[in-house]
N, C-alpha and C positions, 0 to 999 in steps of 0.2 A: 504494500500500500504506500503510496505518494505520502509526502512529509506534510502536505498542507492537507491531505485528510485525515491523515491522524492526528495533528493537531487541532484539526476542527471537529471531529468525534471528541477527543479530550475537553473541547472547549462546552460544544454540548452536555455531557452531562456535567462538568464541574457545575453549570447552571442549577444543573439539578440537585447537588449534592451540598452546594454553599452553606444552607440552613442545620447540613447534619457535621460538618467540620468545625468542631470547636477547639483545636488543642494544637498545635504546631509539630506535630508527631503525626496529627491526620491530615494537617498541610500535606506533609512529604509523601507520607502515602496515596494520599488519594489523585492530587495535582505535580508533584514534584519529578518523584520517580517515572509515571508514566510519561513524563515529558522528558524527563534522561532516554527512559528505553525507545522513543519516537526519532530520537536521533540515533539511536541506532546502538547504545549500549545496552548491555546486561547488567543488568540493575545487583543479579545473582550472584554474577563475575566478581571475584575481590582482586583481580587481576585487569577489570575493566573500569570499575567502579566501588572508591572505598566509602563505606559511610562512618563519620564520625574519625574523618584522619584525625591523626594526632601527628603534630611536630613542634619539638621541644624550643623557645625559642629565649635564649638566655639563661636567666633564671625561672623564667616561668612553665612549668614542666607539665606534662597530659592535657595542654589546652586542644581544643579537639573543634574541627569544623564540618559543617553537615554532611559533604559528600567532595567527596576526590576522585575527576574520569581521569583515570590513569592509560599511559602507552607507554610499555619498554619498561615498567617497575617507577617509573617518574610520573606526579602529576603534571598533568597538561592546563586542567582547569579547575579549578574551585567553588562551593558551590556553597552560600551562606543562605538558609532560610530563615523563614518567620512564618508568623501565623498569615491565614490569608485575611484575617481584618487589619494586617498591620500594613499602616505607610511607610511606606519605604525612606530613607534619607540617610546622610551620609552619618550620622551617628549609630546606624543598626550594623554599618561595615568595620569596624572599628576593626574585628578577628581577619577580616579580608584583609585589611591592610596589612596586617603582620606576617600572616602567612604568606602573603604574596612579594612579601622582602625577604623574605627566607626559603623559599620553592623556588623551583625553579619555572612554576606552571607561571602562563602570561597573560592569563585568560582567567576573571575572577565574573562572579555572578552572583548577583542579589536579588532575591524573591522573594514573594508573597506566595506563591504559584499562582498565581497569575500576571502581575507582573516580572518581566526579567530584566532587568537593568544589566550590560554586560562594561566590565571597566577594564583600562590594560594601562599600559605605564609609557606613554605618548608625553608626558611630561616630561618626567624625570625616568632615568634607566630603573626598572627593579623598588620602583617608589606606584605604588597604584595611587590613577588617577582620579581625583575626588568628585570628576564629574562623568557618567558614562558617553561609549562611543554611541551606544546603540540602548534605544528600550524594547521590548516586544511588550503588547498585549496582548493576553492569549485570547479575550474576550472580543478584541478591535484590532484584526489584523490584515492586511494587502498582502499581494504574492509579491510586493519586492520585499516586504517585511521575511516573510520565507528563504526568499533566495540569500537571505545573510543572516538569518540561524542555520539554513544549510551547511555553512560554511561551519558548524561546529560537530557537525555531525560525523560517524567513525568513519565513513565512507571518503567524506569529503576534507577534515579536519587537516589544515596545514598552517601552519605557526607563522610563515611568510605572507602567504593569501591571505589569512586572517588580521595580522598588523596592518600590510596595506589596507585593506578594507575600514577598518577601525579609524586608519589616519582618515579615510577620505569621508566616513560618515562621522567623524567628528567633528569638521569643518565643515561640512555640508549642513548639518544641527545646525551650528551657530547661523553660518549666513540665511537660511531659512528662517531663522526664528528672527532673526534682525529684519528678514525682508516682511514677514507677517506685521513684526510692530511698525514699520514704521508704513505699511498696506493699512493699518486699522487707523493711526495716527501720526503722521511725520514726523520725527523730532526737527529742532532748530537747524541744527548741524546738518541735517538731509537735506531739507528746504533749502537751508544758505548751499549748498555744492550743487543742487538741482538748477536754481536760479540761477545760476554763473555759468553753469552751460549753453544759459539762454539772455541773457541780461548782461549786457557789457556797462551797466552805468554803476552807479551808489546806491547800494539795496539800507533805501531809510526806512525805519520803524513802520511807516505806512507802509511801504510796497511789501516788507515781510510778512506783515498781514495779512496782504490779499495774499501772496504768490504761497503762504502758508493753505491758505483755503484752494486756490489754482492746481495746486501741485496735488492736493488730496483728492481730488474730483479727476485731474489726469490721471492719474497713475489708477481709478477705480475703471473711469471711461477708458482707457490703455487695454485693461487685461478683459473688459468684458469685451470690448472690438475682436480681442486676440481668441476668446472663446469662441465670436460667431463667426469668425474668419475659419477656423479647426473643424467646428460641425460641418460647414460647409464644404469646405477639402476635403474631407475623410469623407464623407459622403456624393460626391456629385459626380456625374458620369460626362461622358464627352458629347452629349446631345445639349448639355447645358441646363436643363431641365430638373436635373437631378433626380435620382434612385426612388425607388419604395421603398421604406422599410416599414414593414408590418403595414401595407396601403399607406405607410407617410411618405408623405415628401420629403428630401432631407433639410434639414434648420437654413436655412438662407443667411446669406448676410444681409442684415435688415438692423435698421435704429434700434439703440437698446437705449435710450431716453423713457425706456416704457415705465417708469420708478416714480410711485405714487411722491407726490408734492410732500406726502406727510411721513414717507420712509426715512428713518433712520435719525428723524426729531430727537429722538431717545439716544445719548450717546454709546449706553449701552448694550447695542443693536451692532451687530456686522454681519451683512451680508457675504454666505460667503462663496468661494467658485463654486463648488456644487449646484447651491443655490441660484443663482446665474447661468447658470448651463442648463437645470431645469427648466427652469423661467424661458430661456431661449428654445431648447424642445417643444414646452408647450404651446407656442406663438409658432414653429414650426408645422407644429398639428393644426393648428388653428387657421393659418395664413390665408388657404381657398376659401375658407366660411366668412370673414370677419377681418378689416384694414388691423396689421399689427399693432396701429399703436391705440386700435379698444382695450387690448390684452394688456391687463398692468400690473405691475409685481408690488406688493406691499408686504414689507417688512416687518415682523414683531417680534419680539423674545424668544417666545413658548414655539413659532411657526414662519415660514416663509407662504404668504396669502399672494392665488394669482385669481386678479379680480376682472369681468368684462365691466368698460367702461369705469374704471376704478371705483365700482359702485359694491359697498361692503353685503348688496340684498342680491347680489350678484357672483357670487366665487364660482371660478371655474374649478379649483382644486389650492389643498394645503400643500406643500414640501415640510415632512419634520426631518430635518435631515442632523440634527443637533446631538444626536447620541448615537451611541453605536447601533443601535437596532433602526435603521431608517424607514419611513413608510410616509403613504401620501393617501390624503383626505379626499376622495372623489364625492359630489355632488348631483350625480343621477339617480341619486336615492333620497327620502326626507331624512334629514338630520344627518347626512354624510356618512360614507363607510370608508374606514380603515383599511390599507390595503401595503402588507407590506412589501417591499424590493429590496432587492440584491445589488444593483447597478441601476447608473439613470436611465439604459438602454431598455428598462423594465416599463418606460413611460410611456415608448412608442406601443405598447401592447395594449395600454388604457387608451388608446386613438378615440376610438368611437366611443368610449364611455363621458371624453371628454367632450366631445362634438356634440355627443346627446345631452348635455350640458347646456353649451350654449345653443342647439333651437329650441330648447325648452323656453330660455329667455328670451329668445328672437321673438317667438311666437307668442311670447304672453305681449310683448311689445308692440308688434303687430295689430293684434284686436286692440 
């Protein structure tokens, strides 16, 4: 069996099991181990996998850490758990860090069993570093997420592949996480370097104001153009016309100005791609029924609302895309039914439930 369904069986029932795991011993058992044996160890093996190493470090004698995958009689990786209601943070690693200056393993792992935090010594030589390269959720996971726990697995498991990888998704973390904050909120310093690639004068206290506001509206209008620029490429055929999928049409390049007047009032509101790429599918579905800019996206905490004629007695459908379990709100029924998806390609399959949507409203608009 493939690594990303056994981790997705594992992830299924731990759902199930959450409420009967109280003790950090049924951590290991129920979540822990079967995710060692998923990568491909024997949990059985004390030649594969030691539980409860022990290495003497100083003065401090029989300190013992939860599991050691061992190759060639030496640990490779280390493996510190916790209970699965425990947050993880850099105070729960404290044994990881010692061990991992006295082993020779490079590769250290902090969990809950369902979190995996994985740390290695990109810092400093033999000194583990305080922030990880990589996290896995077993609960909220993608298949590039897989393709680099592969990489720990017995099959696969190489000490050179694995550092490079580690260097490059460590670096990759931060500039992602830089590029989101400053996508939700510009800092100063981004504004002032943005500006100056565009503005040869004196950026005065007024101008940083607006081009503070300028700069957060491009860089949103930037990446939703680039999203209906992509549906449309990956979709369109050489008649120009573009494909069916599932009877749709594919997403056009078309205005995404479609963003209710009262979206995202609430600072605490971000819209996010996902949500924008639905929104754009859905006016995709819509385009031969209804001019796209009826079809309007309105934003709120709890949901992302696509409304005809930005009219709130009007929803064509919800996006809840905000937790790991994602689904959408269709309105061909009274009081709206729930419908969960896997991917947004799941939206093209609600075509006509959505179309029956809007001539429901046509028609009442009509008489």
């Amino acid at each position: 069996m493939e690594l990303i369904d056994q981790l997705t069986n594992l992830a299924s029932r731990a759902q199930k099991q959450l409420a009967h795991i109280q003790t950090e011993e049924a951590t290991k058992t129920a979540l822990v181990m079967p995710f060692i044996n998923a990568l491909g160890y024997n949990v059985f093996d004390p030649t594969e996998v030691v539980p409860e190493f022990i290495c003497d470090i100083g003065t401090k004698k029989g300190e013992k850490i939860d599991y050691a995958i061992m190759r060639d009689g030496k640990p490779i990786i280390l493996i510190e758990c916790k209970h699965v209601g425990s947050d993880l943070n850099i105070n729960h690693a404290s044994q990881l860090f010692r061990y991992f200056h006295v082993t020779e393993a490079r590769i250290a792992i902090l969990t809950n069993g369902l979190i995996y935090r994985l740390f290695t010594d990109l810092e400093q030589p033999n000194k583990m570093d305080e922030r990880p390269f990589l996290e896995f959720d077993l609960t909220n996971f993608h298949e590039n997420d897989i393709a680099e726990i592969k990489k720990l697995s017995k099959n696969s498991f190489s000490i050179e592949d694995m550092l490079f990888a580690a260097y490059n998704l460590k670096y990759m973390r931060a500039f992602k996480k830089y590029f989101d904050e400053q996508f939700t909120q510009p800092s100063a310093d981004f504004v002032h370097f943005v500006s100056k690639q565009v503005y040869e004068g004196v950026l005065t206290n007024k101008l940083k104001e607006q081009f503070n506001i300028l700069v957060h509206r491009s860089f949103h209008q930037f990446l939703n153009d680039k999203i209906a620029m992509r549906l449309r490429s990956a979709m369109i055929d050489t008649s120009g016309q573009g494909p069916l999928v599932n009877d749709v049409p594919a997403a056009p390049v078309v205005e995404t100005s479609g963003i209710s007047e009262a979206e995202n009032k609430d600072k605490n509101i971000d819209t996010t791609v996902e949500e924008t790429e639905g929104f754009m599918i859905v006016r995709a579905i819509l385009r031969k029924m209804v001019p796209v800019n009826r079809v309007v996206m309105r934003d709120v905490q709890s949901y992302c609302g696509i409304l005809l004629d930005d009219n709130n007695r009007k929803p064509i459908c919800r996006l809840h895309f905000n937790s790991s379990k994602k689904y959408v709100t269709l309105f061909d029924v009274e009081g709206g039914e729930r419908v969960d998806i896997t991917s947004l390609d799941d939206l093209y399959g609600m075509a006509s439930r959505i179309r029956e949507t809007v001539q429901t409203y046509e028609a009442k608009t009509a008489v």
